[in-house]
C-alpha positions as CSV (number, residue, x, y, z in Angstrom):
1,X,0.0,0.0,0.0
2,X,3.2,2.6,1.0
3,X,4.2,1.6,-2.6
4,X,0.9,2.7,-4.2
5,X,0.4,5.9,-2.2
6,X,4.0,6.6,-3.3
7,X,3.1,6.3,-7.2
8,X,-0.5,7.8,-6.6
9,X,2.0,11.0,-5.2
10,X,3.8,11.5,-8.1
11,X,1.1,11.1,-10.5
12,X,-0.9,14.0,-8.2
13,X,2.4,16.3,-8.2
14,X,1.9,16.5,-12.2
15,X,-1.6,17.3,-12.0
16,X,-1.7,19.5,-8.8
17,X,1.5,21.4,-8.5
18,X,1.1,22.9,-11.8
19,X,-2.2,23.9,-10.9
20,X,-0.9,25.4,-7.2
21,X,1.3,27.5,-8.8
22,X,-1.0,28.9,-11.3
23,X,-3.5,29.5,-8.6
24,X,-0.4,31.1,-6.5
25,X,1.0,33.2,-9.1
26,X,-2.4,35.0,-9.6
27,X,-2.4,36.3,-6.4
28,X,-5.2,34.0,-4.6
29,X,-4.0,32.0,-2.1
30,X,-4.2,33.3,1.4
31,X,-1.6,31.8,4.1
32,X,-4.0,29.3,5.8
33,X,-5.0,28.9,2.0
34,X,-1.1,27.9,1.0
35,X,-1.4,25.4,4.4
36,X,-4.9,24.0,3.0
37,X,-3.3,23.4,-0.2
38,X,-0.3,21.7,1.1
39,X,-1.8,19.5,3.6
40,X,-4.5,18.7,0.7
41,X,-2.4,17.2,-1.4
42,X,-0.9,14.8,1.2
43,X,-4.5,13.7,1.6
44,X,-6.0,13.1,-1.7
45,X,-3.9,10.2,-2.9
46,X,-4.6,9.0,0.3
47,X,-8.5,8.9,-1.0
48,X,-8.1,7.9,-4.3
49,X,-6.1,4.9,-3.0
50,X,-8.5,4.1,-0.7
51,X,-11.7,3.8,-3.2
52,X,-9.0,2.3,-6.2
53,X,-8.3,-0.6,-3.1
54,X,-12.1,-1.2,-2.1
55,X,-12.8,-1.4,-5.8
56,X,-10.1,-4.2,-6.5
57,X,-10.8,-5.8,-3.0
58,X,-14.7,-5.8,-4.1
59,X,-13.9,-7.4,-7.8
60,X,-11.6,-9.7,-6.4
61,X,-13.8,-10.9,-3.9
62,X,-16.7,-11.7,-6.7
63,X,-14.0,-13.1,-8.9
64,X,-12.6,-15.5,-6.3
65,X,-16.5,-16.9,-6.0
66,X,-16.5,-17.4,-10.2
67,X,-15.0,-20.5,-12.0
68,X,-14.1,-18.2,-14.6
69,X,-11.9,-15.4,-12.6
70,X,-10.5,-14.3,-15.7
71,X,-13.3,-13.3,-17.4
72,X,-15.3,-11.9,-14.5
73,X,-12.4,-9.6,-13.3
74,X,-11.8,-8.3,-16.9
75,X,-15.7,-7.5,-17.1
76,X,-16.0,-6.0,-13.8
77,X,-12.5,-3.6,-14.3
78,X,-14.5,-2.4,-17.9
79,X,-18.1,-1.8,-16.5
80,X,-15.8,0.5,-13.6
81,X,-13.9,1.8,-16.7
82,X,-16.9,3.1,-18.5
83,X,-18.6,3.9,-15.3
84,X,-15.2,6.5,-14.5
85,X,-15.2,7.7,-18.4
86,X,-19.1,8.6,-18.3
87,X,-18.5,10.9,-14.9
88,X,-15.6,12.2,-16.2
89,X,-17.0,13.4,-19.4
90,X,-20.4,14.6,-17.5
91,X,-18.6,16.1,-15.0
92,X,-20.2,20.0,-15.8
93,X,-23.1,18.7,-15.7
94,X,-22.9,17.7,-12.2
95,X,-20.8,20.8,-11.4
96,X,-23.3,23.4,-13.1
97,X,-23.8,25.1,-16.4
98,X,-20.0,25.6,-17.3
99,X,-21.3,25.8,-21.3
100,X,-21.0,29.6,-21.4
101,X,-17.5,31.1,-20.0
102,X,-19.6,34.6,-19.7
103,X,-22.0,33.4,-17.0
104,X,-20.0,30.2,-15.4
105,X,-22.5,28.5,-12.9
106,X,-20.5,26.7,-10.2
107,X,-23.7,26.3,-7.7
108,X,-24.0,22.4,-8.6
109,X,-20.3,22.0,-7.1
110,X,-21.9,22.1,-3.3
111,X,-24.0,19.0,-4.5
112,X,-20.5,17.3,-4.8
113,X,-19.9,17.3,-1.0
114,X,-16.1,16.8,-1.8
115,X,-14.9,18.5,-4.6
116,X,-16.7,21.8,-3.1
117,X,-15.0,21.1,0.7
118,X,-11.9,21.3,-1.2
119,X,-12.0,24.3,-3.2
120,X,-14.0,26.0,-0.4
121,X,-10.8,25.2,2.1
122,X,-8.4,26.7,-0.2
123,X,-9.6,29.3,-1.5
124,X,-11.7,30.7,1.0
125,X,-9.5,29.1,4.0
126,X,-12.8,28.1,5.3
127,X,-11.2,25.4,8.5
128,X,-14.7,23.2,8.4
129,X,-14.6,22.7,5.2
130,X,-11.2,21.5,5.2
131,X,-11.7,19.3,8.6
132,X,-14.7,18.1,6.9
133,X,-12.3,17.2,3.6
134,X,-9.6,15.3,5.8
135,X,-12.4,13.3,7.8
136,X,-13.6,12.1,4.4
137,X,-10.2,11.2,3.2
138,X,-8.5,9.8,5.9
139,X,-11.8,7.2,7.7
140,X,-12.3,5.8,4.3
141,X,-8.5,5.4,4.0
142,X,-8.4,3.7,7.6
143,X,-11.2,1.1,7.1
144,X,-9.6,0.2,3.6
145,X,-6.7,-0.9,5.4
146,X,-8.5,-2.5,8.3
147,X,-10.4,-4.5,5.8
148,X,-7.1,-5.5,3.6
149,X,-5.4,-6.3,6.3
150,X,-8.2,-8.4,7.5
151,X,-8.8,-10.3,4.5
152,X,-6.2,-9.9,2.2
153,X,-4.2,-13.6,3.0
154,X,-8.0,-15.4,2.0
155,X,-8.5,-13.5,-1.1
156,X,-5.4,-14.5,-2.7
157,X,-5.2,-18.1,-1.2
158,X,-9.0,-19.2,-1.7
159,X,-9.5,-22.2,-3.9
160,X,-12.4,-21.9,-6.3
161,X,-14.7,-24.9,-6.6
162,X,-14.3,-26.3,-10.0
163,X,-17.2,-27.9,-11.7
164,X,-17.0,-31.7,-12.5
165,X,-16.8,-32.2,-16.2
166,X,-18.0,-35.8,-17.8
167,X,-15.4,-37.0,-19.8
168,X,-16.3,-37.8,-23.3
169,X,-14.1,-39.6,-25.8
170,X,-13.0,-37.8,-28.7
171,X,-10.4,-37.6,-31.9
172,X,-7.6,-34.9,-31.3
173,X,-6.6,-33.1,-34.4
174,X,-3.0,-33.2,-35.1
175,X,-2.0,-29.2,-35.0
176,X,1.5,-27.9,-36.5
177,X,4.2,-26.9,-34.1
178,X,3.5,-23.3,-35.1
179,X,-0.6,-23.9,-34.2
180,X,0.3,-24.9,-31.2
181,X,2.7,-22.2,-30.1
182,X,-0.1,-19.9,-31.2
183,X,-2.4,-21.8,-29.3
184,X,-0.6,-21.6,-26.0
185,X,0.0,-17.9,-26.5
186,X,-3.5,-16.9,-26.7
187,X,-4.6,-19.3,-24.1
188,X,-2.1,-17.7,-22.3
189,X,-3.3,-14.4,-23.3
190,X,-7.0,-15.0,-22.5
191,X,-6.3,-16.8,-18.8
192,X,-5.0,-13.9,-17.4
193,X,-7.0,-10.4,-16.5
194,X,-3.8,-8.9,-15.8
195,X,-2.2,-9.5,-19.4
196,X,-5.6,-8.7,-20.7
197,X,-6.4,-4.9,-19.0
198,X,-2.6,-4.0,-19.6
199,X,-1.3,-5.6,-22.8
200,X,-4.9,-5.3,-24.2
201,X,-6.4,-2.4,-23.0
202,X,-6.6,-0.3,-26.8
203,X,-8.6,-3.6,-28.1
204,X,-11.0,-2.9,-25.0
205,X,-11.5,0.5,-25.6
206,X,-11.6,0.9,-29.3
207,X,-14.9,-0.8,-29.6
208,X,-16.4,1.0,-26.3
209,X,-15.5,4.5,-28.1
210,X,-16.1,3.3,-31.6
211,X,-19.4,2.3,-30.5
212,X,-20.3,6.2,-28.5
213,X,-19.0,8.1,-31.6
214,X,-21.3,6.6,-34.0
215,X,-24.0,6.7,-31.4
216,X,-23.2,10.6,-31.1
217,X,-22.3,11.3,-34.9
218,X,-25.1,14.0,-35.0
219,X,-22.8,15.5,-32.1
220,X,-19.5,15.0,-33.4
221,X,-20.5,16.5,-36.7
222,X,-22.0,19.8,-35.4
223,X,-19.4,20.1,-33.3
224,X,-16.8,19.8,-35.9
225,X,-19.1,21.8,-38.8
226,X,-18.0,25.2,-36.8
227,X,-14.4,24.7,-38.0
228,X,-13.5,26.2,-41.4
229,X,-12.4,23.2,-42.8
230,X,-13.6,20.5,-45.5
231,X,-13.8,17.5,-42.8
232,X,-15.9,15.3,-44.8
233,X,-11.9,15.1,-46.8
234,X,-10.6,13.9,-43.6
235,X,-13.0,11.9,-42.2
236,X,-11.0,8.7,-43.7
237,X,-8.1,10.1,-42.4
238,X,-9.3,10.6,-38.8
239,X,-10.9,7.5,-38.7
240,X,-7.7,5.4,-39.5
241,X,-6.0,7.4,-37.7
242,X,-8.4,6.7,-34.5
243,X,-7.7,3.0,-35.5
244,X,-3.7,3.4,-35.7
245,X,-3.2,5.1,-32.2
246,X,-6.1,2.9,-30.2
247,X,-4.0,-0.2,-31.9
248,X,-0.5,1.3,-31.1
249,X,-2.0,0.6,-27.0
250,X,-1.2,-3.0,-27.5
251,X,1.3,-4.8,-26.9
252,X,0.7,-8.2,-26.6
253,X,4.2,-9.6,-27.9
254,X,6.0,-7.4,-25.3
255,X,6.0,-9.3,-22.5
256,X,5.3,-12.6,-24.2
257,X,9.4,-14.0,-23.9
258,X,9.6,-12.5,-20.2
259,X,6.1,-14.8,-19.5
260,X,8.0,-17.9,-20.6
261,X,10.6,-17.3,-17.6
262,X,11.4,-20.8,-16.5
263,X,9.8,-22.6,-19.3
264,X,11.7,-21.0,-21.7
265,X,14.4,-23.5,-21.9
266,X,11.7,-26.0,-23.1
267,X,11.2,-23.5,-26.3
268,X,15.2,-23.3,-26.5
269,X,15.9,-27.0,-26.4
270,X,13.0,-28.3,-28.5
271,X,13.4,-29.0,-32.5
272,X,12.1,-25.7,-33.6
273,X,12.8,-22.8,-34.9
274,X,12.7,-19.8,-33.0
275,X,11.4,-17.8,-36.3
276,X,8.6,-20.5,-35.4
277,X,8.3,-19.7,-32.3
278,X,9.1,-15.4,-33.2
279,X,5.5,-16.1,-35.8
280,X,3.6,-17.9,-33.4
281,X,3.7,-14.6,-30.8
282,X,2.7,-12.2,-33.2
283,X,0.3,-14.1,-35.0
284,X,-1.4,-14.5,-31.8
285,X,-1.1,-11.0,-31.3
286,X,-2.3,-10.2,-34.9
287,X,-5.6,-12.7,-33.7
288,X,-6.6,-11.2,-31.0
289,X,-6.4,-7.6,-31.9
290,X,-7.6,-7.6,-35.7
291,X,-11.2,-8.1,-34.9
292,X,-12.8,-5.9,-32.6
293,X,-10.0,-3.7,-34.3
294,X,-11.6,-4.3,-37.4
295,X,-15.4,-3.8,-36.5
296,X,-14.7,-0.5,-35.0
297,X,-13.3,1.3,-37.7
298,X,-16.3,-0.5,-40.4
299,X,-18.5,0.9,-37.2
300,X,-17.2,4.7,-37.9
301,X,-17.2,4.0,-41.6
302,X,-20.4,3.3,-41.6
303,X,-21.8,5.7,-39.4
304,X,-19.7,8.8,-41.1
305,X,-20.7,7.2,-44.3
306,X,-16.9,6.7,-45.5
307,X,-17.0,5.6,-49.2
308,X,-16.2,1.7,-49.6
309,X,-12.3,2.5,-51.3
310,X,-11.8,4.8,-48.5
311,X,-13.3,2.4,-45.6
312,X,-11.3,-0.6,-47.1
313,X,-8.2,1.4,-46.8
314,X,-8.7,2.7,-43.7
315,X,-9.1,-1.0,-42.4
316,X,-5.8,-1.9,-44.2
317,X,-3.6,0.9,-42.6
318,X,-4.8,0.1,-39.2
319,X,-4.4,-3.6,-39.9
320,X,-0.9,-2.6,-40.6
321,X,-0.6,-0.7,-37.8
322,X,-1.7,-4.1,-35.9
323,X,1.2,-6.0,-37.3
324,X,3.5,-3.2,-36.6
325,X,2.6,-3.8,-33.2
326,X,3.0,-7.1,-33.1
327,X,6.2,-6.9,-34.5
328,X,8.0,-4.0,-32.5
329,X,6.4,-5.6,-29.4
330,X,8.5,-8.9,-30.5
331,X,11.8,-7.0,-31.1
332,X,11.3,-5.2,-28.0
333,X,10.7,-8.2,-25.5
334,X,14.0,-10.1,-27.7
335,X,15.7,-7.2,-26.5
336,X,14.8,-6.6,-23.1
337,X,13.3,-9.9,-21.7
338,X,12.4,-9.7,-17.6
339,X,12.7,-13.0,-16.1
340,X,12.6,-11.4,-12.3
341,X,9.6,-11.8,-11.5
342,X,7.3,-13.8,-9.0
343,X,4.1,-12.3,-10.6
344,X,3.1,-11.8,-13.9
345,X,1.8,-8.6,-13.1
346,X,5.2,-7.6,-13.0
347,X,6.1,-8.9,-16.6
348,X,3.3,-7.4,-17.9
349,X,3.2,-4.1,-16.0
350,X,7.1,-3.0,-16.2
351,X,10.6,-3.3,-17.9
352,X,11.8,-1.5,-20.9
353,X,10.5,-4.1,-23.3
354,X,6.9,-3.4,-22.2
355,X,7.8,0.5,-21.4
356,X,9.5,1.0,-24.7
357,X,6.8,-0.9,-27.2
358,X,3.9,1.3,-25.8
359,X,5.7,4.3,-25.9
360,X,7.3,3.8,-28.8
361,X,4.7,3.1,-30.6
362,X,2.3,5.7,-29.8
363,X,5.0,8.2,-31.1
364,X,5.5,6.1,-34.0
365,X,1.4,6.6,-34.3
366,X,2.3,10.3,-33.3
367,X,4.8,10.3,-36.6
368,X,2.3,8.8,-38.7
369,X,-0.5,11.1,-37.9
370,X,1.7,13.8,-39.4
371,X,2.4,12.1,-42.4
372,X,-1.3,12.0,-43.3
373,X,-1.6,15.5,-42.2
374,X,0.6,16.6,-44.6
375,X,-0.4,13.9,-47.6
376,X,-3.8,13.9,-47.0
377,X,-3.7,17.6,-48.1
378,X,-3.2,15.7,-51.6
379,X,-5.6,13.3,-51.0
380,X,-6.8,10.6,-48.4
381,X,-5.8,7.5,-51.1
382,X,-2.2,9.0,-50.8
383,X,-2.2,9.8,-47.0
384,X,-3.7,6.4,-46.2
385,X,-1.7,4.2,-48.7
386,X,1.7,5.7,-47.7
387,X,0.8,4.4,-44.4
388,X,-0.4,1.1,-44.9
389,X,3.0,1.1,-47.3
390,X,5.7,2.0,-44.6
391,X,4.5,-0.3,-42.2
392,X,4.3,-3.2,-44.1
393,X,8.0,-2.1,-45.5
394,X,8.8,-2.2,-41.7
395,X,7.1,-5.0,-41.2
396,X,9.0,-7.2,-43.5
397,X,12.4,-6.2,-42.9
398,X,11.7,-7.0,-39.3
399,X,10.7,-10.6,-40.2
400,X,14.0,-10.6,-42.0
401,X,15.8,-10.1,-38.7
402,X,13.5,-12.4,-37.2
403,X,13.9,-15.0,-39.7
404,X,18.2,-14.4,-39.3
405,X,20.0,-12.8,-36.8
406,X,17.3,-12.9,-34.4
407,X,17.5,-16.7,-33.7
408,X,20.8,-16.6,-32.1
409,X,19.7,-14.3,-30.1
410,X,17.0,-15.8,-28.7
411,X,19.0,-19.1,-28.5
412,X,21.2,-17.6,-25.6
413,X,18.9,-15.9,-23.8
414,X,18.9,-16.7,-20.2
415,X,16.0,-16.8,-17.4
């Protein structure tokens, strides 16, 4: 928990201090107001951490109770998800009529109990409303703990009941090695909520938002219609591009080589190739992501009636965007495989493998963004086809590398 209240600070300091200074430098704060602000953020992680915990310790009690933990916990974390997103984006509406920056209406804030105690405390270094803040932050934060520390040891050791299953006698199919291998990785894949909500989370939420834009297009195009610009040009363009960065969130091949850990030496001592082995991870990678990918951008086609040439290239660059994934993840987790660990979460959550293929490429979706920018000026054929182009350029020199150099490599890797 000292860990997570730690991280919880330094994610507040880049949200908050900015803010304090800003409020500082135009001349509002008072002294007990400075002291309010201070002593405030100390508390609020302190909060968040506290709901965040009860939340978890809730899902995980419900999951431990499933047969199917895997599925429950990934279906409770993305009904929280879209429960966060929708107050988040109705978040005015709670606070007041915040439409019209002439007449802004902050009365709703006092319905909010919280958010108002806060502001109140600071800027109008009103001491109720702060003690009324803290009492808020810090009870919640002690019964959270009380609670983990009361339960935590049977949450994590309870043994599900598992359903008896009648055997019945059946042919197996023979598969080939590199079915199998693709098998296991997204068996592997789909049996663990962690790897899911972290490696998968863009294939989560491309469909979710896919699914509110074309149920709000009326809004999204009258919103966009006061901008003196032809966007029915780049509508292609913004939809592929929406496809491109949700896809560039996945990173499924990553951590895939740091999972193996101390099986590994059964994939480097067996008759196969490690290019098999290489194809099997992002082929699994390339299953999983392409369809929801897929229907989500044939969604916004449809429902911003996108020509069919335009819609079939759209589908193409972020299908390319997929395998560029797939593949950068693979060099990535070839390069900097973690075999610490004690808990997957770990192998999925941190090193440089996992760090750098998310990061690198949502700039590499940042990059390509500008490229249509610029082409699709010309025209959204060009913008969208020079994508679809370089990746699958990248794309195959990579599965050069994988095919050659790359299998020494992996050959001495050790856990």
């Amino acid at each position: 928990m000292a860990i997570l209240l730690l991280v919880n600070y330094g994610l507040e300091a880049l949200v908050m201090l900015p803010a304090m200074i800003a409020y500082g430098i135009a001349g509002k704060y008072s002294f007990v107001g400075v002291i309010f602000a201070i002593l405030a953020f100390i508390l609020i992680p302190m909060l968040t951490l506290a709901l965040s915990s009860l939340i978890g310790w809730v899902i995980s009690i419900i999951a431990s109770k499933m047969r199917n933990k895997t599925i429950v916990t990934t279906i409770l974390f993305v009904a929280f998800f879209a429960f966060y997103f929708y107050f988040v984006m109705n978040m005015g509406a709670f606070f007041g009529n915040m439409e019209d920056e002439a007449s802004l209406d902050f009365s709703g804030l006092k319905n909010t109990y919280i958010f108002y105690w806060i502001g109140d405390a600071i800027a109008n270094a009103n001491a109720l409303s702060f003690l009324f803040f803290a009492l808020a932050a810090i009870i919640p934060s002690a019964i959270t703990f009380y609670i983990l520390n009361r339960s935590f040891v049977k949450i994590v050791t309870t043994k599900r009941s598992a359903a008896k299953i009648k055997y019945k006698e059946r042919k197996e199919k023979q598969n080939s090695v590199y079915m199998a291998l693709t098998k296991k990785e997204i068996n592997r894949f789909f049996t663990s909520s962690a790897y899911i909500m972290n490696a998968g989370s863009g294939n989560i939420m491309i469909i979710i938002l896919a699914v509110v834009a074309a149920i709000n297009r009326n809004s999204i195009l009258s919103l966009v219609s006061e901008l003196s610009i032809d966007f029915a040009k780049y509508v292609p363009i913004v939809i592929a591009m929406y496809g491109i960065f949700m896809s560039s969130m996945d990173f499924i091949t990553a951590p895939s080589i740091s999972l193996e850990n101390k099986n590994l030496w059964i994939l480097q001592s067996s008759p196969i190739r490690p290019y098999t082995v290489f194809m099997a991870k992002i082929s699994s990678h390339m299953i999983i992501c392409t369809p929801l990918t897929v229907i989500s951008v044939v969604i916004l086609c449809i429902a911003f009636g996108v020509p069919f040439a335009q819609s079939l290239l759209c589908v193409l660059a972020t299908l390319s965007m997929i395998a560029f994934g797939g593949y950068f993840g693979m060099l990535m987790g070839l390069k900097f495989p973690k075999f610490d660990w004690q808990n997957e979460n770990v192998a999925v959550k941190q090193g440089f493998a996992v760090f750098g293929a998310m990061f690198g490429s949502m700039l590499w979706a940042f990059i390509l963004l500008v490229v249509c920018i610029f082409l699709g000026i010309a025209s959204p054929y060009l913008a969208l086809g020079a994508v679809t182009v370089i990746n699958a350029v990248i794309c195959v020199l990579l599965n050069v590398y994988f095919k050659n150099g790359a299998e020494r490599e992996f050959a001495l890797l050790k856990q």
